[in-house]
C-alpha distance (Angstrom), angle and dihedral (degrees) to the residues before:
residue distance angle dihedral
X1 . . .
X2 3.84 . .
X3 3.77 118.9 .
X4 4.14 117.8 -105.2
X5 4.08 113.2 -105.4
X6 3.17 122.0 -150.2
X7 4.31 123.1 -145.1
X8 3.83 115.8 -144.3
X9 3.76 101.8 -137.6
X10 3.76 101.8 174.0
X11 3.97 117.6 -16.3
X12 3.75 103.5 -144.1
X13 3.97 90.3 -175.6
X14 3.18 149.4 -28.0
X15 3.84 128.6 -14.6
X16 3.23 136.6 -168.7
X17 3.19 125.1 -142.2
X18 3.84 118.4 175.3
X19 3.61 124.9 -162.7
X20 3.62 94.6 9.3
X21 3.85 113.1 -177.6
X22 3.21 132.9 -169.9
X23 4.19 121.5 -174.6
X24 3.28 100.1 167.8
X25 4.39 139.8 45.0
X26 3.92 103.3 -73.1
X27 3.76 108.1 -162.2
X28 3.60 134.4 171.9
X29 3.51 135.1 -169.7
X30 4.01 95.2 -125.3
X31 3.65 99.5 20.0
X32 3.75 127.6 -127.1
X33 4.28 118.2 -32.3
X34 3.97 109.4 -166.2
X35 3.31 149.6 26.3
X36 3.47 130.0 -52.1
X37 3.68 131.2 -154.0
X38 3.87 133.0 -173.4
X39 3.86 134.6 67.5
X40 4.44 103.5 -64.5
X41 3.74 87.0 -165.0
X42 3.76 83.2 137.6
X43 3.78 97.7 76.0
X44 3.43 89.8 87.1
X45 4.06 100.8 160.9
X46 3.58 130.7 90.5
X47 3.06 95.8 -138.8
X48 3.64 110.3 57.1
X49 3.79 118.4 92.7
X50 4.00 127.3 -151.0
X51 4.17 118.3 -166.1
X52 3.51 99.9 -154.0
X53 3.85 141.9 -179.6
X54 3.70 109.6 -135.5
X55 3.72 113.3 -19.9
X56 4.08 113.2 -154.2
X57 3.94 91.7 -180.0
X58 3.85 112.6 136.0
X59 4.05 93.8 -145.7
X60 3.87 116.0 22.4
X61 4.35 109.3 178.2
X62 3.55 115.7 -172.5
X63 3.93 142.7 41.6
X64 3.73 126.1 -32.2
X65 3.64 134.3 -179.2
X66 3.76 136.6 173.7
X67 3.88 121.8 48.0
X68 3.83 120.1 -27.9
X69 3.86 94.4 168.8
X70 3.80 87.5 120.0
X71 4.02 83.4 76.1
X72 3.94 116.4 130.3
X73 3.23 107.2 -123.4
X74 3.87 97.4 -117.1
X75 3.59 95.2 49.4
X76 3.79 105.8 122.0
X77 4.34 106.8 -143.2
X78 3.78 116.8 -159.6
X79 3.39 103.9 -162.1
X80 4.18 151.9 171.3
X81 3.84 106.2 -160.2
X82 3.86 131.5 -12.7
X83 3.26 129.1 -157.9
X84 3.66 104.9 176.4
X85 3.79 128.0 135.4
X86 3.89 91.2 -128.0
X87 4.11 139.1 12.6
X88 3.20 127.2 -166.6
X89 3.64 122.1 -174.3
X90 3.90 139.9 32.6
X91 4.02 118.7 -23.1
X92 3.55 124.6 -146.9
X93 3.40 127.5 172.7
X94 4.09 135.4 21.3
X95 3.88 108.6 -12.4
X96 3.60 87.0 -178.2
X97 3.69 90.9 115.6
X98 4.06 92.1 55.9
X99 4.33 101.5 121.7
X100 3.68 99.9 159.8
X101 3.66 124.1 101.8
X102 3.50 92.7 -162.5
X103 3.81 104.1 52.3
X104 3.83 114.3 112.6
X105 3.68 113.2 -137.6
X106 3.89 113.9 -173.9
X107 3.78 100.7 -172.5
X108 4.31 136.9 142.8
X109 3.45 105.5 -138.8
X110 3.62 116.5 28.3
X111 3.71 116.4 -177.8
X112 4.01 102.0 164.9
X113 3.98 110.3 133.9
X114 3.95 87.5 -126.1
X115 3.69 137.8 18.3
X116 4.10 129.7 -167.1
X117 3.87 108.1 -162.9
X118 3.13 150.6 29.4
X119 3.72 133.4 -31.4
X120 3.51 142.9 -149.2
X121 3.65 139.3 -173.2
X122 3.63 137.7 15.8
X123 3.71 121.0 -31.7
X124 3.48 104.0 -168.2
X125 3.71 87.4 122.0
X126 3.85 92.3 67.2
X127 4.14 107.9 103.8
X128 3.33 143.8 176.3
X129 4.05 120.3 9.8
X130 3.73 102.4 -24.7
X131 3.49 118.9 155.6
X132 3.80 117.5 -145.0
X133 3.77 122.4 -162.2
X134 4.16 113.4 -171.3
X135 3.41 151.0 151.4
X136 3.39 114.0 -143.6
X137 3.85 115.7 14.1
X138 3.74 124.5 -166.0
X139 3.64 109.4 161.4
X140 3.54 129.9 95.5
X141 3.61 117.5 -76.3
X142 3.74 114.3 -132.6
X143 4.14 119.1 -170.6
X144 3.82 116.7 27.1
X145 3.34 94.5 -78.8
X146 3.51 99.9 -116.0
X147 3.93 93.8 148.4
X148 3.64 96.2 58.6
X149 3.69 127.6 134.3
X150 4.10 117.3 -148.0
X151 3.55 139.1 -2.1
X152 3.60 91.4 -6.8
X153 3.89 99.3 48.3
X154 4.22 91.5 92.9
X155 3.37 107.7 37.3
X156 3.95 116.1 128.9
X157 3.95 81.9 -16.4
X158 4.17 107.6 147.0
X159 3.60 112.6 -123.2
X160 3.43 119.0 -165.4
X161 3.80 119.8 -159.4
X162 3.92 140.4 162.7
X163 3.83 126.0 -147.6
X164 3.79 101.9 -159.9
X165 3.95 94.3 140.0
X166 3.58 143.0 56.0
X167 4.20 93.0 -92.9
X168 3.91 128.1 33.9
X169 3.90 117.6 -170.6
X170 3.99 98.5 -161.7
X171 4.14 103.8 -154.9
X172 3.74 101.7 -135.8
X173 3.70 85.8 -163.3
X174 3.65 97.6 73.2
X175 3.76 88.3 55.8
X176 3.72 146.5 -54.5
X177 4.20 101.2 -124.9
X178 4.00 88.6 89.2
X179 3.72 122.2 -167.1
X180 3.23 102.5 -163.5
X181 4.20 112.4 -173.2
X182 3.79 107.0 -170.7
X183 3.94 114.9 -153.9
X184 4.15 100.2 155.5
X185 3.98 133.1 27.0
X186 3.16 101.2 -88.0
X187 4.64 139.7 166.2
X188 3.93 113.4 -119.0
X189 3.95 118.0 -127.7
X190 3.85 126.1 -174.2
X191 4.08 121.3 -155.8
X192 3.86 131.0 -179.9
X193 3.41 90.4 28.0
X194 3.96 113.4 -178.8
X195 3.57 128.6 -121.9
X196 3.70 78.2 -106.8
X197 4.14 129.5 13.8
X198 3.41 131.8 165.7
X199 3.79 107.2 -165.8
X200 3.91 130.0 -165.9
X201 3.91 108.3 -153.0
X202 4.02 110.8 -165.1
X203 4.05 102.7 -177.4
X204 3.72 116.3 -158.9
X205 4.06 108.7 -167.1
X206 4.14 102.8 -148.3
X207 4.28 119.4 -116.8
X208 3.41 94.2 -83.7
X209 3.57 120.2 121.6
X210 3.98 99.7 -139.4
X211 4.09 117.1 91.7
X212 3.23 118.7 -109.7
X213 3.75 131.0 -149.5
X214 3.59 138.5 -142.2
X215 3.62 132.4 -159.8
X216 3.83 113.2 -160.8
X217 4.05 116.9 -159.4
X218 3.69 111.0 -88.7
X219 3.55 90.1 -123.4
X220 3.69 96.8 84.5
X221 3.80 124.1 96.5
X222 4.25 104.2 -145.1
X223 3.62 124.2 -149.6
X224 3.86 99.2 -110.2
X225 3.64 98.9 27.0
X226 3.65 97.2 -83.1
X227 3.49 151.8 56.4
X228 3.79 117.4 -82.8
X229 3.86 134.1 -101.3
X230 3.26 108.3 -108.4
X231 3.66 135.1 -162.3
X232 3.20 122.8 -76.5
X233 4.29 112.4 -157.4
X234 3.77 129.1 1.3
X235 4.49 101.0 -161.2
X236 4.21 88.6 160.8
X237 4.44 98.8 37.6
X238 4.36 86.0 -115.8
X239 3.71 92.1 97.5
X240 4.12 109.6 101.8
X241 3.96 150.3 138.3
X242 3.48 123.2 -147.2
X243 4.18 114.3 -161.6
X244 3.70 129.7 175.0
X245 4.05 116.6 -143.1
X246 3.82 114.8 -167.0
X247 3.72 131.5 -160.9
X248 3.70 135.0 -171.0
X249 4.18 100.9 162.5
X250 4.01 106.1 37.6
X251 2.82 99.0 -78.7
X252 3.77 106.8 -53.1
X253 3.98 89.8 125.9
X254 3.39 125.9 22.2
X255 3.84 126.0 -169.7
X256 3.84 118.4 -153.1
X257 4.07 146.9 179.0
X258 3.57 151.4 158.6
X259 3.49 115.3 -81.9
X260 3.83 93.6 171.9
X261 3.78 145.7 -15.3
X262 3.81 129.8 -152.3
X263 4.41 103.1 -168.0
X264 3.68 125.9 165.6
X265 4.32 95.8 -129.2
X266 3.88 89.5 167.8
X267 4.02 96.6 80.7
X268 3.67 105.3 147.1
X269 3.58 117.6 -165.5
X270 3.88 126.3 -138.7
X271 4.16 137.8 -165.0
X272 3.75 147.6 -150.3
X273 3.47 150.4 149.8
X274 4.36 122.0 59.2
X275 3.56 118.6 -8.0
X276 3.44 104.2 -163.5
X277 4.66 108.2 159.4
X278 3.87 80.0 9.3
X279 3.47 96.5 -75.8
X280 4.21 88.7 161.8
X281 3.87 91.2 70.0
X282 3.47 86.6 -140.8
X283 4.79 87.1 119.8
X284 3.98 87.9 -105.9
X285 3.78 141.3 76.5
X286 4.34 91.8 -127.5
X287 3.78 113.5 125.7
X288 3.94 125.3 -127.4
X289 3.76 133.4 -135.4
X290 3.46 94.0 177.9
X291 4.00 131.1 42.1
X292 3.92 112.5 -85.0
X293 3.64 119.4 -177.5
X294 3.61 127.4 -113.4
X295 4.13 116.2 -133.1
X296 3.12 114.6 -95.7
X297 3.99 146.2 27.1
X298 3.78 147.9 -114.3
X299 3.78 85.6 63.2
X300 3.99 104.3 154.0
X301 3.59 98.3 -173.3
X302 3.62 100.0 -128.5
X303 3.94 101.6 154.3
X304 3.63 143.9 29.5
X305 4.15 134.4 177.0
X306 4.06 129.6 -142.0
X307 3.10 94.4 -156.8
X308 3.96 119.2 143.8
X309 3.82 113.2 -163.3
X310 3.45 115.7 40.4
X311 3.98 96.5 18.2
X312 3.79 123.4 -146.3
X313 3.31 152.2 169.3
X314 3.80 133.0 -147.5
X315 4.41 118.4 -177.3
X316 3.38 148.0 149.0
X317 3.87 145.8 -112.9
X318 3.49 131.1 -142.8
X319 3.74 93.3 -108.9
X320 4.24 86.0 65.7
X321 3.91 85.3 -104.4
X322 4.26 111.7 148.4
X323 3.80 120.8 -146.4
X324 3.56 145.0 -177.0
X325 3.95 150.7 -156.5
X326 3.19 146.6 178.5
X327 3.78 135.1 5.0
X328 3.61 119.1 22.8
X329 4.24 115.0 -164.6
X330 3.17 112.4 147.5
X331 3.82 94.6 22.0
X332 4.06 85.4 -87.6
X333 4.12 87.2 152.6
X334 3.46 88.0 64.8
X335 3.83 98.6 -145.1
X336 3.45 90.4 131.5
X337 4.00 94.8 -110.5
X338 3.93 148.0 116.6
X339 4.14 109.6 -59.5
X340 4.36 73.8 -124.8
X341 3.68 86.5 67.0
X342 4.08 109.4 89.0
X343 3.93 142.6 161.3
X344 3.30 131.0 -152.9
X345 4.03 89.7 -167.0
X346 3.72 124.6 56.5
X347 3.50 118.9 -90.1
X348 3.96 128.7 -171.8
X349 4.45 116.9 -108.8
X350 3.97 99.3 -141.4
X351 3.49 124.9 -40.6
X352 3.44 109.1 -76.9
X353 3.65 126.8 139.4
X354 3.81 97.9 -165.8
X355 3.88 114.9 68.7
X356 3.57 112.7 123.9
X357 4.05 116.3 169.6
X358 3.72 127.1 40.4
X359 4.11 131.0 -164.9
X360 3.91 121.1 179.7
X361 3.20 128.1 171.9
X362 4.16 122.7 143.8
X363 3.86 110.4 -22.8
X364 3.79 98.1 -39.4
X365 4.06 118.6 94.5
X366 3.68 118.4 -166.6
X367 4.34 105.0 -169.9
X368 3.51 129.1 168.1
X369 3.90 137.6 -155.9
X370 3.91 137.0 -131.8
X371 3.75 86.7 -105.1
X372 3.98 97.6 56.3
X373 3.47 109.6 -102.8
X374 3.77 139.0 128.1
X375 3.92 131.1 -117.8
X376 3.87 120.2 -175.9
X377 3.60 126.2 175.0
X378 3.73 137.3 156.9
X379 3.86 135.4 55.7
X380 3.79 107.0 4.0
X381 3.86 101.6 -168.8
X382 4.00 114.6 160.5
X383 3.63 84.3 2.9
X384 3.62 101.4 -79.3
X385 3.95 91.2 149.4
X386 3.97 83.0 71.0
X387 4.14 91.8 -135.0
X388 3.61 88.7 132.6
X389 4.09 93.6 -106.5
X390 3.48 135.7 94.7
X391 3.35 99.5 30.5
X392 3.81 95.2 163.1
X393 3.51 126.0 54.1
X394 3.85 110.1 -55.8
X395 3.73 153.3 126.6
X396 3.39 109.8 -104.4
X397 4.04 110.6 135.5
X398 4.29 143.1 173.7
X399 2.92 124.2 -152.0
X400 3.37 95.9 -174.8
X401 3.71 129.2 51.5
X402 4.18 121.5 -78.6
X403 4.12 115.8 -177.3
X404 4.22 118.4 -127.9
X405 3.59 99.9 -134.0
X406 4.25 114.5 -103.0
X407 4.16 135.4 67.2
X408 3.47 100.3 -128.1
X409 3.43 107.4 82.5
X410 3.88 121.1 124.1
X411 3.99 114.0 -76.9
X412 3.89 92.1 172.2
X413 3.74 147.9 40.5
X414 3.81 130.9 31.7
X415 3.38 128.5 -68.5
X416 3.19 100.9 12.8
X417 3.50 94.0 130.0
X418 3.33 129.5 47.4
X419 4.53 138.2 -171.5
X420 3.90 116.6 168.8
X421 3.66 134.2 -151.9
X422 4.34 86.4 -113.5
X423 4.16 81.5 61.8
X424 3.56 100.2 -103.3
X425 3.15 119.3 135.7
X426 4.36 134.9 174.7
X427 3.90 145.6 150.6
X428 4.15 139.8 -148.9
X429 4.12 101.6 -113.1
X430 4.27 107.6 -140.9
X431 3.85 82.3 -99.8
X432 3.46 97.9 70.6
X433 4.35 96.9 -102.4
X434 3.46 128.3 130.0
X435 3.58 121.7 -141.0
X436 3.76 122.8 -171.1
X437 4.43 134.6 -177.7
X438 4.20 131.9 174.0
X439 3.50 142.2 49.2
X440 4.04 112.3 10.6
X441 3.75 93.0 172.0
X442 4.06 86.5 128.5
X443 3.47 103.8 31.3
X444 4.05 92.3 -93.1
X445 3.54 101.3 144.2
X446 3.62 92.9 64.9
X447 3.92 99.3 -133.4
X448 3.85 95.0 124.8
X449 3.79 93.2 -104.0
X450 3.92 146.8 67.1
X451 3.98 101.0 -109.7
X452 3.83 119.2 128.8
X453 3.84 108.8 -132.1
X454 3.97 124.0 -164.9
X455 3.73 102.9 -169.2
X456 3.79 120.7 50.4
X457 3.71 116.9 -73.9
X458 4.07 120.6 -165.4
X459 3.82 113.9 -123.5
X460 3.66 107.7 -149.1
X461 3.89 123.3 -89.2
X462 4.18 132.0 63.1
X463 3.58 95.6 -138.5
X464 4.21 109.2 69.4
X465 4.08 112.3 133.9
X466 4.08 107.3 -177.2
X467 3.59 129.5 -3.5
X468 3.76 131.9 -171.0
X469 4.04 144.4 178.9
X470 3.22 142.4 -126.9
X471 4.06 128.0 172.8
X472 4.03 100.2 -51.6
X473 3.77 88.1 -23.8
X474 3.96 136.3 101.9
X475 3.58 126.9 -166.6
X476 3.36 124.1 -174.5
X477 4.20 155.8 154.7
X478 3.57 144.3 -126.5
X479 3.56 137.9 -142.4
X480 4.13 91.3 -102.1
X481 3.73 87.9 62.4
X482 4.09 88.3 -107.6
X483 3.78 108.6 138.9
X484 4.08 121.4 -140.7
X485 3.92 138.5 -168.2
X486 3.90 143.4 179.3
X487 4.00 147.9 169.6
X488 3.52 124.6 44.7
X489 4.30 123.6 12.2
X490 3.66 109.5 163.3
X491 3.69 90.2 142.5
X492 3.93 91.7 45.8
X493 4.20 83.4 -107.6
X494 4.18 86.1 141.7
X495 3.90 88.2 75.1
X496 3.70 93.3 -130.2
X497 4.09 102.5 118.9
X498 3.50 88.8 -109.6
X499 3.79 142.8 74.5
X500 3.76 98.9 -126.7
X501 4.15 128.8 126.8
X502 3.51 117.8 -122.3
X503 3.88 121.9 -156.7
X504 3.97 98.4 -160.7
X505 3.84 123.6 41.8
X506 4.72 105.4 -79.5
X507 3.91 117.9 -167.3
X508 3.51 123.6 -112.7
X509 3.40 110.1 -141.9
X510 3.97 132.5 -28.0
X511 4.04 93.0 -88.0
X512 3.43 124.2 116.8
X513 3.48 103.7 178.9
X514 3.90 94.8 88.1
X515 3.57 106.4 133.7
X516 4.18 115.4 168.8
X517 3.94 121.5 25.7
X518 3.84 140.5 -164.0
X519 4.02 143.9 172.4
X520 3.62 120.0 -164.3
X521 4.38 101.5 -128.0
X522 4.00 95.5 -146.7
X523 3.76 111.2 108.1
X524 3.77 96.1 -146.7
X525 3.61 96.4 53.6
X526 4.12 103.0 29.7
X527 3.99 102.3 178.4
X528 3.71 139.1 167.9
X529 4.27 137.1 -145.9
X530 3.55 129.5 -173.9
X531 3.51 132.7 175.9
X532 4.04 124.4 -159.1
X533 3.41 124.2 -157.6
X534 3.18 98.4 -100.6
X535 3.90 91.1 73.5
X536 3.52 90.1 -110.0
X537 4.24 112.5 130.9
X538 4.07 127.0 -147.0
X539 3.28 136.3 -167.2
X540 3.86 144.8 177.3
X541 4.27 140.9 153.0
X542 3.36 120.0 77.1
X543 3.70 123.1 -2.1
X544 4.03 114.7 166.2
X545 3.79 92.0 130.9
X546 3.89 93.5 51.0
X547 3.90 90.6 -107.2
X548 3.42 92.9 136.1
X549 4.00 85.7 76.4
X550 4.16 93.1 -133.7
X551 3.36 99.1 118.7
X552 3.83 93.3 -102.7
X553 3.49 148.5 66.0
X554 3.87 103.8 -122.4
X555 3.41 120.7 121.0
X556 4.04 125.7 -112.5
X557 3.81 132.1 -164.9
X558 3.91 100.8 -167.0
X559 3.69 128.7 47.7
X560 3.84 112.4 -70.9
X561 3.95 124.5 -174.1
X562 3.30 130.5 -105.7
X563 4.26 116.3 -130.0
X564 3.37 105.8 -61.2
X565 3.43 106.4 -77.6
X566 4.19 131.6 132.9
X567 3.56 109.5 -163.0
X568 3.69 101.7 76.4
X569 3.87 111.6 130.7
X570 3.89 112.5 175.7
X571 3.82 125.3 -15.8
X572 4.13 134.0 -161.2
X573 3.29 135.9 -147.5
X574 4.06 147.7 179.8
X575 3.55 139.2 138.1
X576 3.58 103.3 9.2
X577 3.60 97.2 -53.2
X578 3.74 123.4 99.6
X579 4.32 132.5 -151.9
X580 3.47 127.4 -171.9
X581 4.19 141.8 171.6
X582 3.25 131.6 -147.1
X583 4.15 137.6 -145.2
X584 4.07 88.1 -106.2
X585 3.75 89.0 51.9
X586 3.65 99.6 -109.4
X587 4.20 122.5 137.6
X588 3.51 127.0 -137.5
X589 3.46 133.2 -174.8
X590 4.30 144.0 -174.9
X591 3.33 145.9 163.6
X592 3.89 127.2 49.2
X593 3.54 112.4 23.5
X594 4.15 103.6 -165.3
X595 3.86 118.0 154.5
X596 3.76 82.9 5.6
X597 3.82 88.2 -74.1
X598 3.96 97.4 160.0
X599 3.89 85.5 62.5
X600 3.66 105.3 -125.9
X601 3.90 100.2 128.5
X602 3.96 92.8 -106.1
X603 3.51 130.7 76.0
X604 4.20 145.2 -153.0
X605 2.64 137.8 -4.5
X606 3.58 96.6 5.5
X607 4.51 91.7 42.0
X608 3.48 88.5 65.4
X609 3.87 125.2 130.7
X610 3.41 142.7 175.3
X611 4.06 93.5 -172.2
X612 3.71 127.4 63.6
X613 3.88 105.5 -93.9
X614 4.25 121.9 -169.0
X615 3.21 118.0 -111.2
X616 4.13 107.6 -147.6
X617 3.75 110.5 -94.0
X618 3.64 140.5 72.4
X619 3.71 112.1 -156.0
X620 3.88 100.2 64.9
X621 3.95 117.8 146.1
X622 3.60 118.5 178.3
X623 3.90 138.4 -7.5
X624 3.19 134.5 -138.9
X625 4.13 117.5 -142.2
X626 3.47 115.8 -128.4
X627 3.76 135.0 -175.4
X628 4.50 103.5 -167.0
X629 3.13 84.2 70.3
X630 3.71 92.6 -98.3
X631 3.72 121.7 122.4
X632 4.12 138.6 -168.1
X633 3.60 132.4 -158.6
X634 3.74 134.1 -171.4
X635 4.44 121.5 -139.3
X636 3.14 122.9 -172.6
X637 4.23 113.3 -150.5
């Protein structure tokens, strides 16, 4: 006799239907509606799929798709592949199958290969090479994250990056703690910038005497309305600044400021050599033969004169203050008094707080302030103040300072400016230009003619880095490291293997690894340094004295090296005598010895050297290049 069936019309609840079993393919054309309960241990393959309601089962093993989200959560699921839109409860098994970005998965161990969501808990559990891929993460982060994808990927990540050229791209994507160690001038660049980054920027300038400067993307916004002073020499490795940059747009505005500075402000500054109008700063007229410190500190050391009868000197502190000593013809102390009035102590020009770069050389000072402008006073023969007078030889003087009109003249790094003992004087704009005025007798301006100028005139080019002069000669570099010259060379001092003037700047050489310059300003003994950056030192012109610190007196007309030696940092040079640092702070000098000028506690004849020779000491900073045979030198304790 058949069994009775039983037709489900409309299930208004549960039912329960024990020891339900099914041998062969149910199917129906809407599925299942309801609830089920009872043990469905008897779906036993994997391939079978049920679309359920709310499922109470305490072991379910096979495949299940639609919406399980009615799950307690202390139901344990052993499953192969789910395809719900939601899960909520404990997963064991392969979540290979997981394609929802949405789902929420609160788990312990998770060992998937991938993961689209978000994520809870701890996930200390997670070893090896994993990669995780998430929205929103709240666990605890174990490691240093350095295999990261996304926002997180650079946070408190070192970054490690070296600005020896004239451009630096900084990869934000290989972290945002930069350590940024600065041994050239050189433009800042950031790539793979985040939707977000906040970056901390500790700058380390390198050992090397010579200032370097930074130029920071114009994109970001700084704290005070401009970019920040930075240091300017690091002789022990303590010397640092620390800046935070912030971005919430890429990139397309940054926000910056100091978080912390680290500057030597106890420079002390030291004198020797003749002391003729008290030109030593030391409140007498007694030479030196051996460095003697000037009162006082903060001195930065900014400055310097060649100037042979009266001597002076004109410098800076740390605090922007400018002062002078010494002779005063031609006003060049700019106190605005007689040439008869001199000190032999230093005394402050005005009461500004804000000059930044000095040149001088003869009776002309070129100075700038923090805000990029030019002041000139002092003898203006052939127009070499650039005031637009006196362009022919003449008398005119100041002897107090008069601004050159424009605001973007150098206010950092050396030898940027330049005035020579021929009256020519010149500086490197902050967009690269070179603009030159004075005497052209010999060509030494550079514009490919003989015509005095007396207001600044631009020699061609946008890419000049530091200039200096000599006696109706100019030497300077380029931001590709090459290294240039013109005007007058009768002592082969142009570095071309020849004695032939040049009118418009000629390259010496095919290097471009030139990195600190100098010309010696005294017509009988016209002389000039350069330093690469490999710390290697050259030299060539004239060298009767021994100045050129080979060992010899012969003359050269191209760049010869120095010894052997590859720590050399900056070097100075006038009159036949010959100063130079370097990188481990220590100063050398050679050559003439006069007044006891090379500082080595003797004098001529018997001081003289034709080899670089220490002078005691081990802290020294910066020199200042003299031509009375009087010289200054910055330490820093």
């Amino acid at each position: 006799m058949p069994e009775p069936k039983a037709q489900l019309v409309d299930p208004q609840g549960p039912i329960d239907v024990p020891g339900l079993s099914v041998t062969g393919v149910t199917t129906a054309t809407g599925g299942f509606v309801g609830a089920v309960q009872g043990t469905a241990t008897g779906f036993a393959a994997t391939t079978y799929n049920l679309n359920v309601g709310i499922v109470t089962a305490t072991k379910f093993q096979g495949n299940t798709t639609g919406n399980v989200s009615g799950l307690a959560d202390d139901t344990n699921i052993n499953v192969g592949i789910i395809t719900s839109t939601s899960f909520t409860g404990d997963l064991v098994g392969n979540a290979a199958g997981l394609s929802t970005t949405t789902a929420n998965i609160k788990a312990g161990i998770l060992s998937a290969t991938s993961f689209a969501g978000n994520f809870t808990g701890v996930a200390s559990g997670i070893t090896g090479t994993p990669n995780i891929v998430v929205g929103i993460m709240t666990g605890t982060l174990k490691g240093d994250g350095s295999a990261l994808t996304g926002i997180a990927a650079t946070n408190w990540i070192a970054n490690n990056v070296t600005a020896n050229s004239g451009t630096t791209t900084i990869n934000l994507s290989l972290g945002n703690v930069v350590k940024f160690t600065q041994s050239a001038d050189t433009t800042v660049s950031f790539a793979n910038t985040g939707t977000s980054n906040i970056v901390s920027f500790i700058r380390i300038k390198d050992s090397n005497a010579t200032t370097r400067t930074l130029t920071w993307p114009s994109s970001i916004k700084w704290d005070g309305g401009s970019a920040p002073t930075l240091v300017d020499s690091n002789p022990t490795g303590e010397e640092f600044d620390l800046i935070t940059l912030l971005t919430r747009d890429e990139g397309v505005t940054w926000y910056g400021w100091v978080d912390a500075t680290n500057n030597r402000v106890d420079n002390t500054f030291w004198s020797w050599g003749q002391n003729a109008y008290g030109a030593l700063g030391l409140n007498d007229t007694v030479k030196r033969s051996s460095p003697t410190q000037v009162p006082g500190t903060n001195w930065s050391g900014e400055g310097g004169t060649n100037d042979e009868s009266p001597n002076c000197m004109l410098t800076t502190k740390t605090d922007g203050t400018l002062w002078s000593w010494g002779g005063n013809q031609q006003g060049v102390l700019g106190q605005n008094q007689a040439p008869s009035v001199q000190y032999s102590s230093p005394v402050q020009v005005g009461t500004d707080t804000t000059w930044a770069l000095i040149a001088l050389y003869r009776y002309s000072p070129w100075v700038t302030k923090s805000d990029g402008t030019m002041w000139v006073w002092g003898n203006n023969g052939y127009g070499v103040l650039g005031l637009n007078s006196d362009a022919d030889a003449g008398t005119t003087a100041y002897s107090s300072p008069v601004q050159l009109p424009g605001t973007t003249w150098p206010i950092s790094g050396e030898n940027k400016i330049m005035t020579g003992t021929s009256q020519i004087s010149g500086a490197i704009k902050t967009d690269g230009t070179l603009w030159v005025c004075g005497n052209d007798a010999d060509g030494q301006l550079g514009l490919n003619d003989e015509v005095n100028r007396s207001s600044p005139t631009q020699i061609p080019g946008t890419t000049w880095s530091t200039i200096v002069a000599a006696y109706g000669n100019v030497m300077s570099t380029k931001t590709d490291g090459t290294l240039w010259s013109w005007g007058t060379n009768n002592y082969g001092q142009a570095g071309h293997n020849n004695r032939i003037k040049y009118s418009s700047p000629m390259q010496i050489g095919t290097d471009t690894t030139w990195s600190y310059i100098c010309s010696a300003t005294q017509s009988s003994y016209p002389q000039a340094y350069a330093v690469k950056t490999d710390g290697t030192m050259w030299a060539w012109g004239e060298n009767s004295k021994g100045q050129l610190g080979l060992n010899n007196t012969a003359q050269y007309s191209s760049p010869t090296q120095v010894g052997t030696q590859t720590t050399w940092s900056k070097v100075a040079a006038n009159r036949g005598s010959t100063w130079a640092l370097k990188t481990d702070g220590t100063l050398w000098s050679w050559g003439y010895n006069q007044s006891g000028v090379l500082g080595h506690n003797n004098a001529h004849p018997a001081g003289n050297v034709s080899s670089p020779t220490q002078i005691p000491g081990t802290n020294w900073n910066k020199l200042l290049r003299l031509r009375g045979n009087s010289v200054g030198a910055t330490q820093q304790a």
